[in-house]
C-alpha positions, 0 to 999 in steps of 0.5 A, a space after each residue: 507614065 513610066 515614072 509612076 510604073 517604074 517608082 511605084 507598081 514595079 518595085 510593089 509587084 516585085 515585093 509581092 513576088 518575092 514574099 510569095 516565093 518565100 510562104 511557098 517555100 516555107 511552106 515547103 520545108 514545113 510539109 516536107 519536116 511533117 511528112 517525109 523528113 518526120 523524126 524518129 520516134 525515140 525509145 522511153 526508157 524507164 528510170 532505174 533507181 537504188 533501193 534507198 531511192 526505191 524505198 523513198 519512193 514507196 514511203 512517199 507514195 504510201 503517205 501521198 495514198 493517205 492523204 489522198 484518202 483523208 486530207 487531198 480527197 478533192 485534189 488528188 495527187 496521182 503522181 509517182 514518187 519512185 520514178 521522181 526519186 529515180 529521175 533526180 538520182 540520175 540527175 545528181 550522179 550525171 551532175 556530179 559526173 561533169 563537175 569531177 570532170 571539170 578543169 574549173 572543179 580541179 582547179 578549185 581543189 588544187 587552191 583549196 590544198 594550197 590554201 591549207 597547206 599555207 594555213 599548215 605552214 602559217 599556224 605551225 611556225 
């Protein structure tokens, strides 16, 4: 009578327990992320571009307006150019920023003098 208790119901009811306590505390945690714990909403900034990346814009859109009108009457496209152009401004700049930054891009420049200089002094003597 023990041996089927002890090897078979007590270490099923103790799985069972313990995955209870885990979904409830889950569950916990979840509640407690949607309600008290909710993050704040952030701001939404509008992307400011250049004149050349504002210009482009508006030419792309103008041209989208017309085939919209003509070509893609069925489809469509809605959407901005001048904000993409803005957004993918941003994003070179940023990207252009971290690699000037970079110990691997003044490293790269650094061989690339080296090599020249080499070339110079190769080519000249």
């Amino acid at each position: 009578m023990y041996r089927p208790l002890l090897g078979g119901m007590l270490p099923f009811l103790g799985a069972l327990l313990c995955r209870a306590i885990s979904q409830i505390t889950d569950g916990l945690v979840v509640f407690l992320h949607l309600t008290l714990l909710k993050p704040a909403k952030t701001r939404q900034y509008t992307p400011v571009g250049s004149r050349f990346t504002d210009m482009l814009g508006m030419i792309a859109d103008d041209i989208v307006w017309a085939l919209n009108k003509t070509i893609l009457r069925k489809n469509p496209v809605e959407t901005s150019f001048v904000e993409i152009f803005a957004l993918v401004r941003m994003e070179v700049r940023r990207t252009n920023r971290l690699v000037g930054r970079s110990v691997s891009f003044g490293l790269l420049m650094a061989s690339i003098g080296l090599l020249i200089m080499l070339w110079y002094l190769l080519v000249k003597m």
